[in-house]
N, C-alpha and C positions, 0 to 999 in steps of 0.2 A: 349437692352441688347447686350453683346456681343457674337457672335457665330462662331466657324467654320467650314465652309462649302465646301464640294465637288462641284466643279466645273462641272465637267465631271468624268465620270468613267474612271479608269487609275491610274495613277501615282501618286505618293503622292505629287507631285507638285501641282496638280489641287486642295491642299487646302487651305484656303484663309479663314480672317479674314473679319465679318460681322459686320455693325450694325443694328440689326432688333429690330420690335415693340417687349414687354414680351409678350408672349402666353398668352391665355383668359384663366379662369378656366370657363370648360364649366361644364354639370349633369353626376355628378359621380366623380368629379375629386378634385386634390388637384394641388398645385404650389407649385413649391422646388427652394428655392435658391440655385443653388448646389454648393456644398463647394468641391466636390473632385469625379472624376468619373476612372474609369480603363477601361486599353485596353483589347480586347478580338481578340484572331486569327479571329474569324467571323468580325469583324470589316474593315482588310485588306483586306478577301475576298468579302466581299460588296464592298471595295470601288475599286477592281481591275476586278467588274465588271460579278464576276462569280454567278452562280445560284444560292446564297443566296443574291443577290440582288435584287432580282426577286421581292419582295413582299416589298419591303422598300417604305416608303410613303414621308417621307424626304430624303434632301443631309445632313441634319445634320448628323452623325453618334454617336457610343455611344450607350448601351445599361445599364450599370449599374450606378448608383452613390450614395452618400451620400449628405446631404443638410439639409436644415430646412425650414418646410411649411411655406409659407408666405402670399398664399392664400388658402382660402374650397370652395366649390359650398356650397350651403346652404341643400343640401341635401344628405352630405357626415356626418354622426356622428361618426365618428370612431377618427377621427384627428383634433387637433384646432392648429390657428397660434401659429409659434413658435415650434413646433413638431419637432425635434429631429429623422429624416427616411435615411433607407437605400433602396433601390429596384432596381428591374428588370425592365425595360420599356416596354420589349420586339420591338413591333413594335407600338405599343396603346399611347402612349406618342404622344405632340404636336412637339416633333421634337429627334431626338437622344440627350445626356448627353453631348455632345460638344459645351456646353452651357449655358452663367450664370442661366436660369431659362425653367424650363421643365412645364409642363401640362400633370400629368398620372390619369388613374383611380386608384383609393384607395386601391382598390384591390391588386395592385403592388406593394406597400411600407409595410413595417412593423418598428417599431421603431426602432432608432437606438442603439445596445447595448451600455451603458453605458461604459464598460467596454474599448470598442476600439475607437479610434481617427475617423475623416472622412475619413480618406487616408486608414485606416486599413478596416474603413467599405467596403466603395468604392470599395476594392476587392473582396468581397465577395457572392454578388448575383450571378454574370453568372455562377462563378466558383464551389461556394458552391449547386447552384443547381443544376447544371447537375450531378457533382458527386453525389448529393443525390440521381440523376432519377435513375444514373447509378449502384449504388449499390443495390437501390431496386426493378429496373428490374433483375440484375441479381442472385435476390436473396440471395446474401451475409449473413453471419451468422458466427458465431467465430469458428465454425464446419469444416467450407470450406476452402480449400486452393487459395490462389488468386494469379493473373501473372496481372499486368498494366503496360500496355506500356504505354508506357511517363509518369512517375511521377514525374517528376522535374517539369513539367509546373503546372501554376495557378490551373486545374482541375484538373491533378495529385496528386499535394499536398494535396488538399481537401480530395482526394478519398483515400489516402493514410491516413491521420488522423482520419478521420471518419472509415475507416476500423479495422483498432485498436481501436478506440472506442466501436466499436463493439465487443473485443474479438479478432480478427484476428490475428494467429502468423504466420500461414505460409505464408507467403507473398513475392513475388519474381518482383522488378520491372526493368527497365532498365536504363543506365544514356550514354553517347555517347562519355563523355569528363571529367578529374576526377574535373573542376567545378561542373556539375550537381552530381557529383555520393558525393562530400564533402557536399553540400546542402541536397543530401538525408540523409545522416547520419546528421548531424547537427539542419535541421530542419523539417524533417521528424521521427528522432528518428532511423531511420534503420539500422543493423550491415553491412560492407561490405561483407560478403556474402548473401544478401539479396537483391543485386543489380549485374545485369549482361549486360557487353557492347555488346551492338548492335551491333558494327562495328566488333566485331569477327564472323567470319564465324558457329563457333559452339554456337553460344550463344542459341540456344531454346533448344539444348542436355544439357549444362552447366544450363540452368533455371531448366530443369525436373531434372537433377541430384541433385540441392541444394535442392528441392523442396521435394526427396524421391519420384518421379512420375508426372507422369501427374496434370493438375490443376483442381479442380472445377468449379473455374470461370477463366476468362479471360476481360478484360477490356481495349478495344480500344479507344487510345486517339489520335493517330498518321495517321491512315489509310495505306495505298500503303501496302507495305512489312510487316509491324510491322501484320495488320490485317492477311494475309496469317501465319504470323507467332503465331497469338492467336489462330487457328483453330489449327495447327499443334501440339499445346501444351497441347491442352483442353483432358482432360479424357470424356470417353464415359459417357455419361447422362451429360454432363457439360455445362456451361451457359458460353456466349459469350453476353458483349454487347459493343455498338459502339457509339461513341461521335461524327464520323465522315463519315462512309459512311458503305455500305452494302457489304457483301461478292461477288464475282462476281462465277462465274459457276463452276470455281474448289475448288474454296474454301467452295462453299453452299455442295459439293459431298463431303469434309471433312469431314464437320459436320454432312452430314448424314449419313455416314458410322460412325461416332461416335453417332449417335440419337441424337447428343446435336442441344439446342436453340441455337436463334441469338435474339438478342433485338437491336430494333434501339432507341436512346436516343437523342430526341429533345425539349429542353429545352424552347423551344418556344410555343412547342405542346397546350395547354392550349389557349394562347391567340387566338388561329386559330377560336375557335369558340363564338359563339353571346351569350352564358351562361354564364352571371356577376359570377355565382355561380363559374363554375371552373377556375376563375380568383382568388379566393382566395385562389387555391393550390398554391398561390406565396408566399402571405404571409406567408400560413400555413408553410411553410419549411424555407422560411425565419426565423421566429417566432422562429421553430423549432432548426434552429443555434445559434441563439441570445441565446439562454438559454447556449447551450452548449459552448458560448462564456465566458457572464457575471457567471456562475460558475467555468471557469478554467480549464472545461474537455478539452476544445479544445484553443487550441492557437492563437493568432491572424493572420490573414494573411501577411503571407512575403512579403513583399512589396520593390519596387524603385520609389523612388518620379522623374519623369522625369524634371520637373518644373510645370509654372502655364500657364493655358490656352492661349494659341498663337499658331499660325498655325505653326511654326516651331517647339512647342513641340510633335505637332501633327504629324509632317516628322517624327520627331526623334523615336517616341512610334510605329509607320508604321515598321519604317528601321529597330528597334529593333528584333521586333515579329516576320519577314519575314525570319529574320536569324537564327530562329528558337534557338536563344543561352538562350531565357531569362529563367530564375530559379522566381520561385513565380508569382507574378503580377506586372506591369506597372501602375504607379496610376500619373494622374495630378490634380492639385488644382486647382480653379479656385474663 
């Protein structure tokens, strides 16, 4: 099969096109012909070497895709060839989604809607799951008033659509540049005052004022600044949570002069432990999207098709993400 692979950790030069044996389907697992996988910011940081690389078992990289079973273990009844799946790898996979053909446990996949293309699926695990962790740590409800930084990105969009799903009207997120802030309005559904630029000095005064107050929740997608600035926004008893790192000593003396939560949101969390059981809170929320996909509640994922698997699509999806400019998801075919 073909694959591409990290050389060395660093630069997106170090990656390079393979030809390796297909993965075995070992006890527990299924094999995906993958038809179309997405970039994820964790991706660039695995491959430049920082502390979520720590636990990676391949150079392949890649955590989500779309595909079609093409092999079962014989002791997998849930999926037959020819299956039709979307999933999460997390790390459990025989290599990352940078890859004509993966080896995951079953637990990982759930079918693919109907409703969406590979390329449409393909965005949808990392992105759709975290924002699910992230709403339901932080307790969301159509009741509460919400503030998310960075909604223009892949997990943004999510958390932004499924927030309204929910009921949600107060909702105040941020855009940087009037691309992302015309993507919130267009593919988010949002009015523009319902989106406030970061690059202005006043902007978390500007958010509580659109807002009529402080927020209930706050949801970090961004970290550095943006997080200082959820703490500063949140009303007292309010829930903060994080996609990306933990408050540091003046910010945790924020929150608790406000009594409010922190929630950290690790989308991986699950797979960390030997419990096959809570490997199917992957599907389950999978599962859980798929519905609200093939009914219409929820839109497809916004996508750019990069191209098809070759290690220069694979620069190109790195250089993208790094620039921090992309709107939706990154998807290549393969």
């Amino acid at each position: 099969m073909k694959a591409i692979v990290l050389r060395s950790f660093g630069s997106a030069e170090n990656f390079a096109a393979a030809d390796l044996p297909a993965p075995e389907v070992r006890e527990g697992q299924v094999r995906i012909k993958v038809e179309a996988v997405s970039f994820n910011p964790v991706d660039y940081q695995i491959r430049r070497g920082e502390p979520e690389s720590k636990g990676v078992r391949s150079m392949i990289l890649g955590q989500d895709l779309s595909g079609i079973i093409d092999a079962v273990h014989e002791d997998v009844a849930d999926f037959r060839v020819d299956d039709e799946v979307f999933g999460y790898v997390c790390n459990l996979a025989s290599s990352g989604t940078y890859a004509e053909y993966v080896s995951v446990p079953a637990e990982l996949v759930a079918r693919k809607p109907p409703s969406l293309t590979h390329e449409q699926a393909a965005a949808a695990p990392v992105a759709g799951i975290t924002a699910s962790l992230a709403l339901e740590k932080a307790r969301i409800d159509k009741t509460k008033s919400v503030f998310i930084a960075g909604g223009a990105g892949g997990v943004g969009t999510f958390a932004i659509r499924l927030a309204r799903l929910l009921g949600v009207g107060n909702l105040v997120t941020t855009a940087g540049n009037p691309k992302s802030r015309a993507y919130l309005i267009e593919q988010c559904g949002l009015s523009g005052d319902q989106i406030v630029d970061y690059r202005n000095a006043g902007f978390i005064e500007q958010a509580v004022k659109q807002n009529g107050g402080e927020f209930d929740v706050a949801l970090d997608l961004v970290g550095g600044g943006m997080l200082s600035a959820c703490c500063a926004l949140l009303a007292v008893d309010g829930h903060l949570a994080s996609t990306v790192e933990a408050p540091g000593r003046d910010d945790f003396e924020t929150l608790f002069q406000k009594n409010a939560t922190f929630h950290a949101v690790g989308a991986h969390a699950y797979s960390l432990t030997d419990d096959r059981a809570a490997l199917r809170k992957y599907r389950e929320m999978l599962e859980h999207l798929s519905r609200h996909f093939d009914s219409g509640a929820l839109a497809p994922p916004p996508i750019s098709v990069v191209g098809k698997l070759s290690s220069e699509v694979v620069k190109q999806a790195h250089a993208l993400l790094e620039s921090r400019g992309v709107q939706g998801k990154l998807v290549m075919t393969c």
